[in-house]
C-alpha positions as CSV (number, residue, x, y, z in Angstrom):
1,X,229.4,-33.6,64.8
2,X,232.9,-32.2,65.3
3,X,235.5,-33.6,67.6
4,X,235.7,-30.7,69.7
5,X,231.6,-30.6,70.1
6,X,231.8,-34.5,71.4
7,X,234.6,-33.9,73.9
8,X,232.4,-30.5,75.3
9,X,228.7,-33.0,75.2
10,X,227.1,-33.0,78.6
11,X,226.3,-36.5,78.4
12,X,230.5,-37.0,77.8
13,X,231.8,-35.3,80.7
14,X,229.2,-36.9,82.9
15,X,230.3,-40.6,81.0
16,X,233.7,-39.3,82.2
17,X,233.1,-39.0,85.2
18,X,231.4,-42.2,85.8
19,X,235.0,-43.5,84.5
20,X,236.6,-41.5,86.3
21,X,234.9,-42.4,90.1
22,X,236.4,-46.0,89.7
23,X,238.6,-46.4,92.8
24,X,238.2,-42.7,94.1
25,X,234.7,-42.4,95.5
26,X,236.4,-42.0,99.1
27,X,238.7,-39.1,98.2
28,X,238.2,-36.4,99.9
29,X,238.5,-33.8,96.4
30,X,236.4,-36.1,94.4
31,X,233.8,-36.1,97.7
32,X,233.9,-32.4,97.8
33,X,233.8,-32.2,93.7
34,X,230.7,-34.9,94.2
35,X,228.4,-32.1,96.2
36,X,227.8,-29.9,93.8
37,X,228.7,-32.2,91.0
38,X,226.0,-31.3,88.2
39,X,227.3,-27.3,88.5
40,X,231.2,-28.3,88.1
41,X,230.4,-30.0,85.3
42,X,228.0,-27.1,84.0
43,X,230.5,-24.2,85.0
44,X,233.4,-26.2,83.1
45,X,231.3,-27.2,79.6
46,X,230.2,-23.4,79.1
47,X,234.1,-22.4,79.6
48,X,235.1,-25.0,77.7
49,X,232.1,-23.9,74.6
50,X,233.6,-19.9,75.0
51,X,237.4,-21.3,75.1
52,X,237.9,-19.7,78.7
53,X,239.0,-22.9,80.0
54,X,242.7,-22.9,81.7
55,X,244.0,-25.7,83.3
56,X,245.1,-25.5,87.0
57,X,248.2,-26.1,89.1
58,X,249.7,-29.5,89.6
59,X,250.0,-31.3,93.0
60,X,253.5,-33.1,92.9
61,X,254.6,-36.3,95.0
62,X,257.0,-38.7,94.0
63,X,256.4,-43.1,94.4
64,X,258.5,-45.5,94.8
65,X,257.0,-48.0,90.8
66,X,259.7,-49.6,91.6
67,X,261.8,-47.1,90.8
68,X,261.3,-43.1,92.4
69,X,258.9,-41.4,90.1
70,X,258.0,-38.1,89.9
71,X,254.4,-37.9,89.8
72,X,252.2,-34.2,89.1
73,X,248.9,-34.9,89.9
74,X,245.9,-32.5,88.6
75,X,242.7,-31.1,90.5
76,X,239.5,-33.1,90.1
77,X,237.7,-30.4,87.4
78,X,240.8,-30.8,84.9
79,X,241.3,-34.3,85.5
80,X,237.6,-35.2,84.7
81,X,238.6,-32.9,81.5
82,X,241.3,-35.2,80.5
83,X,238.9,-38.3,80.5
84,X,236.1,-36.7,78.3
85,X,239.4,-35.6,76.2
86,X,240.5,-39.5,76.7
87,X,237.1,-40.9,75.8
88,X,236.5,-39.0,72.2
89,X,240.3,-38.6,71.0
90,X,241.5,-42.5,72.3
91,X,239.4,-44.5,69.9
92,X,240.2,-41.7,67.3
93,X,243.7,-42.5,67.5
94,X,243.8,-45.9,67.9
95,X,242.6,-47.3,64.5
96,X,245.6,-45.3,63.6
97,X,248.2,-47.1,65.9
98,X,250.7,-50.4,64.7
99,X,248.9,-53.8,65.8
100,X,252.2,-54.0,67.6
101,X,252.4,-51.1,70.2
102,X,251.2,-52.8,73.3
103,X,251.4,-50.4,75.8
104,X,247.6,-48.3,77.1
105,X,246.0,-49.8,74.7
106,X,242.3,-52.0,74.7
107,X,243.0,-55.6,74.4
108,X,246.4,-55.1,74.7
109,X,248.7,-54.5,77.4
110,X,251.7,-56.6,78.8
111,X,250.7,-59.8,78.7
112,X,249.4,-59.6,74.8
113,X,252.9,-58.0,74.8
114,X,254.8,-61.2,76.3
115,X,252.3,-63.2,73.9
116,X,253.6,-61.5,70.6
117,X,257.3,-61.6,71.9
118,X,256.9,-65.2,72.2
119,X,255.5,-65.9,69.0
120,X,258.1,-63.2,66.8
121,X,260.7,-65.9,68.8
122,X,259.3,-68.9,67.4
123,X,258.7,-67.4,63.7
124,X,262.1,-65.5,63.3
125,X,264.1,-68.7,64.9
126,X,262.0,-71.4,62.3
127,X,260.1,-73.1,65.7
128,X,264.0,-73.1,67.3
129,X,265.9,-74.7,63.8
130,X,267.4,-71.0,62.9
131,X,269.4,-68.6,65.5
132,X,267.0,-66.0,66.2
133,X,268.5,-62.3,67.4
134,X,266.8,-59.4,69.2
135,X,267.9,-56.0,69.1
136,X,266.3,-54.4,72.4
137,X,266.5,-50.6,73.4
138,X,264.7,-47.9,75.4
139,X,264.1,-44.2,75.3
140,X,266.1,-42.3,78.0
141,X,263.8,-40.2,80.4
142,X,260.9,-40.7,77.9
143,X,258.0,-38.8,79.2
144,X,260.5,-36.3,80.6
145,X,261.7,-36.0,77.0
146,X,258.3,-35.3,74.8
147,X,258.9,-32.2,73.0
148,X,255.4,-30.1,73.4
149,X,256.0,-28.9,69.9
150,X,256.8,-31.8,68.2
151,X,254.0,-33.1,70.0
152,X,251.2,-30.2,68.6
153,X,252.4,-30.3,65.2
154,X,251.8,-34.8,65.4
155,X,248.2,-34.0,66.7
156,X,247.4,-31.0,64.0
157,X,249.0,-33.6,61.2
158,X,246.1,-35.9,62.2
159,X,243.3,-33.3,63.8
160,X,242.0,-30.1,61.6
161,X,239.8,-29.2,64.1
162,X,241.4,-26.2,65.5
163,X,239.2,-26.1,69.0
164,X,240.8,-29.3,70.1
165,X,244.3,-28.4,69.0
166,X,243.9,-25.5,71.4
167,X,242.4,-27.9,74.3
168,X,245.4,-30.4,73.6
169,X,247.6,-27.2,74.0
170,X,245.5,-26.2,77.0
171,X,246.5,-29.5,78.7
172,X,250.0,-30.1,77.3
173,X,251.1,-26.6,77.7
174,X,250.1,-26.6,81.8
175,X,252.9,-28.7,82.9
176,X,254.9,-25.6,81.1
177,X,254.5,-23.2,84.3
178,X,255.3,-26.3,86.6
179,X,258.5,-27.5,85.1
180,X,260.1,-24.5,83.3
181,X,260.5,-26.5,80.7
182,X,258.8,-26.8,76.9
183,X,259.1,-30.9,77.6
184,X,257.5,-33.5,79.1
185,X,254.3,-34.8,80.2
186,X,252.9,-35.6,83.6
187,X,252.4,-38.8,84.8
188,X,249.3,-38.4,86.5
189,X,247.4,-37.5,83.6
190,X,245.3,-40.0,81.5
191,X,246.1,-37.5,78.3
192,X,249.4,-38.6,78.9
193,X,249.3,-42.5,77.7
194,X,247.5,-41.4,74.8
195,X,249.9,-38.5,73.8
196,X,253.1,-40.8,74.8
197,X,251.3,-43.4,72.2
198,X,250.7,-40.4,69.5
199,X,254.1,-39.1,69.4
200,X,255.7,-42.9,69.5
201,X,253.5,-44.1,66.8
202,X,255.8,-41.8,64.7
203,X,258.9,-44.2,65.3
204,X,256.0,-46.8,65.0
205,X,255.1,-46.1,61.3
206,X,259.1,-45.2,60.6
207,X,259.6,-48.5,61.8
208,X,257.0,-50.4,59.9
209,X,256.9,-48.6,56.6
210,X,260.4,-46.8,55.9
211,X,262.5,-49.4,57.9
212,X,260.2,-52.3,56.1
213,X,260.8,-54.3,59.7
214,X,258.1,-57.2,60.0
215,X,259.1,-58.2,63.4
216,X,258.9,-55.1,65.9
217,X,256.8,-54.8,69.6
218,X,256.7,-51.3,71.4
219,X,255.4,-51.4,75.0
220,X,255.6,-47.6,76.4
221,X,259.6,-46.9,75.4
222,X,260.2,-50.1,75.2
223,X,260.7,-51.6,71.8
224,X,262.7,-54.6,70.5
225,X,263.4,-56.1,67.0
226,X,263.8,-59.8,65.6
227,X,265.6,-60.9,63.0
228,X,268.2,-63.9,62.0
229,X,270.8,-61.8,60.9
230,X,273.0,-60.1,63.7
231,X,274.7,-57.4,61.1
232,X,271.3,-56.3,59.9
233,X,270.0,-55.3,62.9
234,X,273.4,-53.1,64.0
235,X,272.9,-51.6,60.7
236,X,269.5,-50.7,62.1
237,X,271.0,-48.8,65.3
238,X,272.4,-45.7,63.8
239,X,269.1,-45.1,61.4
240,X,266.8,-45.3,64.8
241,X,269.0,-43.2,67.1
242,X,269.0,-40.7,64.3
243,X,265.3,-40.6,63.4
244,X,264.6,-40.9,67.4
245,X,267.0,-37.4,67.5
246,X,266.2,-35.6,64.6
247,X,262.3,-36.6,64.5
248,X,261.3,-36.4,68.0
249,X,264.1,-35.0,70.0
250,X,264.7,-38.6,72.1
251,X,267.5,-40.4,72.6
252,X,268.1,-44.2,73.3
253,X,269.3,-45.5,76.6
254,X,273.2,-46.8,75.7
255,X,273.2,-49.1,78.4
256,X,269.7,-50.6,77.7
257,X,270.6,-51.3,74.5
258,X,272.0,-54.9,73.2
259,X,271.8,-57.8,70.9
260,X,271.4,-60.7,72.1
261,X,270.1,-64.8,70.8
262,X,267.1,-65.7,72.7
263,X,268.8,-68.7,74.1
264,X,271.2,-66.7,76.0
265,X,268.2,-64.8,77.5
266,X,266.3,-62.1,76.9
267,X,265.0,-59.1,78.7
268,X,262.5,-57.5,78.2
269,X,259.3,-55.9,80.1
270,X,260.2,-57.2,83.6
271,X,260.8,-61.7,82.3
272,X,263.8,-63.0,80.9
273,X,262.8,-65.0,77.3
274,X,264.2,-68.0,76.4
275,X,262.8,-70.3,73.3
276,X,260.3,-72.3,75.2
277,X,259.5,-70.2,78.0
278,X,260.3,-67.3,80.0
279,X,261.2,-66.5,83.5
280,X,261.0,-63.6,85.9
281,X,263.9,-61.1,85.7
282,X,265.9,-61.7,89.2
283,X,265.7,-57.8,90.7
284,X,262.0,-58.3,89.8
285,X,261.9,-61.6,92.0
286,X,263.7,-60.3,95.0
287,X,261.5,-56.6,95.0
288,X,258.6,-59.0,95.2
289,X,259.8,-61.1,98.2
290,X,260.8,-57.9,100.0
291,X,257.1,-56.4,98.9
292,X,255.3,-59.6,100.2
293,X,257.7,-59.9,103.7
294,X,256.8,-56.0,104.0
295,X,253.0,-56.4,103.6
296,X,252.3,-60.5,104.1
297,X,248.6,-60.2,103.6
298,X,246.8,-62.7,101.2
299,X,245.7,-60.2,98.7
300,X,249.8,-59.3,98.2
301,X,250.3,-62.7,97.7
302,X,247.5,-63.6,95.3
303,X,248.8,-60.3,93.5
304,X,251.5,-61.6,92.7
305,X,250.9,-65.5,92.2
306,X,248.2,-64.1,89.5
307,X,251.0,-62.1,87.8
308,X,253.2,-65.3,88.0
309,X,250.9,-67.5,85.6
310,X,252.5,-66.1,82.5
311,X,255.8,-67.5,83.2
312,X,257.5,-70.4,84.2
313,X,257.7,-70.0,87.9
314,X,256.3,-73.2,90.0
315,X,258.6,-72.8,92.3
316,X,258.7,-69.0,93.2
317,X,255.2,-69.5,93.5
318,X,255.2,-72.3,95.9
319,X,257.6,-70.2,98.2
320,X,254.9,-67.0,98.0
321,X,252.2,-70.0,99.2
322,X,255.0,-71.1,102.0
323,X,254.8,-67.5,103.5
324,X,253.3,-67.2,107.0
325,X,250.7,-64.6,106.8
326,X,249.8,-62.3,110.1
């Protein structure tokens, strides 16, 4: 069976929507969607089998993640499309990912992530007998950033089948008439993750197989590089920033972007990494003491201490247990 013909299954939508329920029964779309559930999901396969399917308009709002984000957030019917997309193009895709991109991802995720940093630390630096040196960076405005173009041509590289090319389009293309702009993918959508991962994994395998570097994690537009050899890894800058610019249009972050040991400290997805252990990054400490003095309920707290294990933070966590709850 073709791609296309398992995305447009009957039994895949409705898997998709099972998926897609989690945490949202109480909505009042998804309630409304829920009443006449098995014709919606009728109405949008045969639209989807005569390719009249057009994605709708965008609701926008922003959030404060901890930083203000700008968030476009689809009707039910197209986001229960981007889940049956999700569920037949995901696994397709991610046989073809690096081990080491972390980020939306099954069995991966931050703490693996924090896990592999850790270990590159130990192997780079000879279990702490050799200096070990980390060249960190991020992409500036990242999902803001993704060129649809660049995008379609990744996804027909790796998919022939022309109906999903024009689906992908379908979805990519509709944040087109919201933003102006021929970049950039919403935030709301679950397509998103998986594109943001497609069009990465191109620095990914430049990374891996032109750059030959062994020691590499990408979480999201996060990425750093280990090595025991400071000049090797400036040498490295200018050959990212100018496949990052020529390849896919993005640009590092100049004032994300260091060198630094490991026993100085370093930063990366929200703890500070040392040799032996690792430590929560100070802004990231103080946010969570305003969150829990803002909202000093139980579940907050236990939030947080469970987020707390994969560091060394006995105290911080005795001081979220020394909080007097209402």
């Amino acid at each position: 069976m073709n791609i296309f013909k398992q995305i447009i299954l009957i039994e895949n939508i409705v898997s998709a929507w099972e998926e897609f329920l989690c945490g949202k029964r109480n909505k009042y779309d998804v309630q409304l969607f829920s009443l006449n559930l098995m014709n919606h999901i009728f109405k949008l396969q045969r639209e989807l089998e005569e390719k009249r399917y057009v994605h709708g308009p965008y609701h926008a709002f922003k959030i404060s993640d901890p930083k203000p984000r700008d968030i476009h957030k689809a009707s039910v019917r197209d986001r229960l499309l981007h889940h049956a997309i999700y569920r037949v193009l995901y696994p397709y895709f991610d046989k073809r990912f690096v081990a080491d991109s972390f980020s939306c991802r099954n069995d991966k995720g931050t703490h693996r992530a924090l896990q592999r940093f850790q270990k590159f630390t130990w192997r780079v630096s000879k279990n702490n007998t050799k200096q070990c040196w980390i060249l960190k960076c991020d992409i500036r405005k990242f999902f803001a950033s993704i060129d649809y173009e660049i995008l379609i041509s990744i996804l027909e590289k790796h998919i022939k089948d022309v109906d999903v090319i024009w689906l992908c389009k379908e979805v990519i293309k509709s944040f087109e008439t919201e933003t102006g702009s021929r970049r950039g993918l919403p935030l709301g959508n679950l397509t998103s993750q998986l594109f943001a991962n497609v069009y990465m994994n191109e620095f990914d395998q430049y990374v891996k197989h032109t750059l030959k570097i062994k020691h590499y994690i990408r979480y999201a537009d996060d990425f750093a590089i280990f090595s025991d050899n400071k000049d090797e890894l400036e040498k490295l800058i200018p050959k990212i920033r100018l496949f990052l610019s020529e390849t896919l249009h993005l640009s590092i972050h100049d004032n994300k972007l260091f060198i630094k040991t490991i026993g100085s400290g370093v930063d990366f997805l929200g703890w500070v990494h040392f040799p032996n252990h690792r430590v929560v990054r100070t802004k990231t400490k103080k946010r969570m003491i305003k969150r829990i003095k803002e909202h000093p309920t139980q579940e907050t707290i236990n939030s947080y201490i469970g987020l707390l294990k994969h560091g060394n933070t006995n105290e911080l966590k005795k001081h979220f247990l020394n909080f007097n709850l209402e």
